[in-house]
Each structure stands twice: as structure tokens, then as C-alpha cells.
C-alpha positions as CSV (number, residue, x, y, z in Angstrom):
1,X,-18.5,-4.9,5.8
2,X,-16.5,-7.7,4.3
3,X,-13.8,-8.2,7.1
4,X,-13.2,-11.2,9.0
5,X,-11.5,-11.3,13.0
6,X,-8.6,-13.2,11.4
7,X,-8.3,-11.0,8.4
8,X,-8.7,-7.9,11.1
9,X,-5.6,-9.3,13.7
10,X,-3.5,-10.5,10.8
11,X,-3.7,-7.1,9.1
12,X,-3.3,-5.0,12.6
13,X,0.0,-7.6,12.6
14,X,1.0,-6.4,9.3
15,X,0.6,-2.8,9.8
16,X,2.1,-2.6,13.3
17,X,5.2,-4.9,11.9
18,X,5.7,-2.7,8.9
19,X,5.5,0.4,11.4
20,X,7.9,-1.1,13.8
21,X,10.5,-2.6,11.1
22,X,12.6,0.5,10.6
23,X,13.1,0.1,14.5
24,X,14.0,-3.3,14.8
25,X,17.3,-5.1,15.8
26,X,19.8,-6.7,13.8
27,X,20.4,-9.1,17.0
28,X,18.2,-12.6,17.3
29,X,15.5,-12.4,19.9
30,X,14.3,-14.6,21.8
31,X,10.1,-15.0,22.1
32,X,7.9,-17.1,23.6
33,X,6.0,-19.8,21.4
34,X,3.3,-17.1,19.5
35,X,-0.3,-18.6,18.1
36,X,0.1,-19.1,14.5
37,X,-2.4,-16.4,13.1
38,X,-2.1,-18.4,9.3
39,X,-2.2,-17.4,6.4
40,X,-3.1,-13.8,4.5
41,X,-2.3,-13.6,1.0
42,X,-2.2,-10.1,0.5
43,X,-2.0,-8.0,-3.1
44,X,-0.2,-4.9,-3.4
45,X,2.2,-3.3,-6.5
46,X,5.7,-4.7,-6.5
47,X,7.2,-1.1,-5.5
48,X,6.9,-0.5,-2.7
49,X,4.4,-2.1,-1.1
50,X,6.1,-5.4,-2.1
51,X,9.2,-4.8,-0.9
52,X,8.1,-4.1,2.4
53,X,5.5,-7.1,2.6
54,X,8.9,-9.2,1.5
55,X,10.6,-7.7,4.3
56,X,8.0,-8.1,7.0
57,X,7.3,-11.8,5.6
58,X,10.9,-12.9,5.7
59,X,11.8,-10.9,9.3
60,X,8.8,-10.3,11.1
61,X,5.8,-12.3,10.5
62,X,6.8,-15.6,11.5
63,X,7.3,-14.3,15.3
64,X,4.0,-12.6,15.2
65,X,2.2,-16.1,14.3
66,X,1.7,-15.1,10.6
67,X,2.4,-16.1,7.0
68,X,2.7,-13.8,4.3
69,X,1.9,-14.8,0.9
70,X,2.4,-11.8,-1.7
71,X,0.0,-11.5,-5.2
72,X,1.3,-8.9,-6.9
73,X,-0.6,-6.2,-9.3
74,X,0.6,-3.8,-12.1
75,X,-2.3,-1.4,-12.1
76,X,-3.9,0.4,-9.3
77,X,-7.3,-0.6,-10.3
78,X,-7.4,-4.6,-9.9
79,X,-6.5,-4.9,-5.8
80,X,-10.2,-3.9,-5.0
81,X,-11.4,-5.8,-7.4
82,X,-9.3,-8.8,-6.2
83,X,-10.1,-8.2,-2.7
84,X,-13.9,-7.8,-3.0
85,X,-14.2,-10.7,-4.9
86,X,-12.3,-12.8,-2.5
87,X,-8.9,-13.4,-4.4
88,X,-6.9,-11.8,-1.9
89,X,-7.5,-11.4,2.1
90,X,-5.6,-8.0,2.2
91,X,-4.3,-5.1,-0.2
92,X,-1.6,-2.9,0.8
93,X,-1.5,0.5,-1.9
94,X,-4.0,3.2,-1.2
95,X,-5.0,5.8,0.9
96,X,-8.2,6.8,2.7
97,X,-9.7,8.6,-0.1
98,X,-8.7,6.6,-3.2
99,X,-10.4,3.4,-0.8
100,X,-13.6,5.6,-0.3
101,X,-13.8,6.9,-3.7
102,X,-13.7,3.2,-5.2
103,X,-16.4,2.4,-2.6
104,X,-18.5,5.3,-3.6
105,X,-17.9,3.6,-7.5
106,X,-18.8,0.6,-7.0
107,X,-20.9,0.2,-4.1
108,X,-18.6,-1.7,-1.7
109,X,-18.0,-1.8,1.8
110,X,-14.4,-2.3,1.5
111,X,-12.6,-0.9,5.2
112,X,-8.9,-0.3,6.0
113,X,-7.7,-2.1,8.7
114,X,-5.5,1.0,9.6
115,X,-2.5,3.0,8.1
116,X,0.7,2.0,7.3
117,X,2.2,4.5,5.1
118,X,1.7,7.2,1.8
119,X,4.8,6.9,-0.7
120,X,6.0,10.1,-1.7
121,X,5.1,11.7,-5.1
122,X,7.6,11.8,-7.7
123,X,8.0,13.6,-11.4
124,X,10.5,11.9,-14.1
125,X,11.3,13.5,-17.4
126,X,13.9,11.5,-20.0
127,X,14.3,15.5,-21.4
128,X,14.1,17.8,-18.4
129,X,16.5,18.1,-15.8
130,X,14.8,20.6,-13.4
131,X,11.3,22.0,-12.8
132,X,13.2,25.4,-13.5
133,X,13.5,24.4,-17.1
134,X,10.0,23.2,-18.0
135,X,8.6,25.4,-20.5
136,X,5.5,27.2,-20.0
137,X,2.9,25.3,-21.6
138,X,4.4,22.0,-21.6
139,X,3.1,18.6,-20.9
140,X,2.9,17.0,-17.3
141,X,1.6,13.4,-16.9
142,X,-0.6,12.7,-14.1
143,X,-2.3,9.7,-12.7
144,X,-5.5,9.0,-14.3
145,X,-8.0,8.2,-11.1
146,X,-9.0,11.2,-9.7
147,X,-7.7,10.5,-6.0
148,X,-4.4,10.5,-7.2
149,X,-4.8,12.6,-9.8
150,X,-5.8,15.3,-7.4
151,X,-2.9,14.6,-5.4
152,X,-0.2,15.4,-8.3
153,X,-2.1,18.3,-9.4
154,X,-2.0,19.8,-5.1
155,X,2.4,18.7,-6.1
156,X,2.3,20.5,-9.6
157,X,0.1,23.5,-7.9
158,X,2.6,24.2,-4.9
159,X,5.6,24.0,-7.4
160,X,3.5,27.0,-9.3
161,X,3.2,24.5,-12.3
């Protein structure tokens, strides 16, 4: 298991700071002096995962002890890479299963330091304006690893697509 304490309390900071954000104040707190946790440069897409670690960087890490550095990604196949080879401390874009199936892949012991969220699904067509006008037969784009391919099929399936 590649996991380190301080990688392990400054994730748990992340995730419970991302969790709580939506319920903080707009009002300036006051807090005692906190133990600077350092550093965790942590990769994740730019939507939405990097949004969110923007947020929680610029609001909410600095009282929790931490810093935030962001490394973003465009695909969802080079976080694991970067975090098993030990570019990054942290990555912030997966579920459970995708994480397992890429251990399963590539023999890694990769573990999540707990769950922060799972972005909704979403479907875009430039030609179609509803699901009620696709045309039997017709072409549907899906993701391309089978964790979330699986997902979008279980979306497409319950729409009767």
C-alpha cells in the first residue's frame, strides 16, 4: 500500500473540507493557530474536480494547516499513472470500482483515502434535442473504460435506450 500518514490526514482534510464547503459561512472565523499539514499536490480533471480543489485551496485549506497545489489531467487514464509513480500525492476523479479495476490492470495497490463525491452523468447531442427524438438505431457515445462505460450503459438502459 503506497500511502503515507501525511498523505492519509491531508487527504481526510481534503475530503472532509470539500464535504463541508457547501455548508460553510460567508462570515470570517476566527481559529486557533492549526499545524501546518504542508504540502499535497494533488491531480484531478479541470471539471469538476478542479474547481472544487480551487475552492477548497483558496477557502479552506489554509485553516486546516494545508496547501493545495493542483496538476491538472485531460484524460482519465494518466492520474494513476501519475500517482503510482510518485508525480502527484493525491488524485481526486474516480470511483471505487474504476480505482479497483485499474488496480486489478496493472497490479497496484493504489487505496482511496475516502469519498468525496460521484458527478452526475450527462448526454449532449449538437443534433438532438430530447431522448424522445433519437431514432431507433442511432449512435450513442459512451466512455471507453469499462467502469464508466458500464455506468452510461446502466443511464442509457433505464432511459429504455
Amino acid at each position: 500500500m503506497r500511502i503515507s500518514t501525511r498523505l492519509a490526514s491531508a487527504a481526510a482534510v481534503v475530503a472532509l473540507a470539500v464535504g463541508l464547503a457547501a455548508c460553510s459561512s460567508s462570515a470570517p472565523a476566527t481559529s486557533p493557530t492549526v499545524k501546518s499539514l504542508g504540502t499535497i499536490n494533488v491531480g484531478a480533471l479541470q471539471t469538476p474536480a478542479g474547481d472544487i480543489l480551487k475552492y477548497v485551496s483558496d477557502n479552506l485549506a489554509a485553516d486546516a494547516g494545508l496547501t493545495i497545489t493542483f496538476t491538472p489531467f485531460t484524460d482519465y487514464n494518466t492520474p494513476n499513472t501519475a500517482l503510482s509513480d510518485g508525480s502527484i500525492d493525491a488524485n481526486l476523479f474516480q470511483n471505487s470500482t474504476f480505482l479497483q479495476t485499474y488496480n486489478t490492470a496493472t497490479k497496484s495497490t493504489l487505496v482511496s483515502a475516502g469519498e468525496v463525491y460521484l458527478p452526475s452523468a450527462a448526454f449532449y447531442s449538437d443534433k438532438i434535442s430530447s431522448v424522445k427524438k433519437l431514432a431507433n438505431g442511432a449512435k450513442i457515445a459512451v466512455p471507453s473504460d469499462p467502469t464508466n462505460e458500464g455506468r452510461a450503459l446502466k443511464i442509457l438502459a433505464s432511459k429504455k435506450l
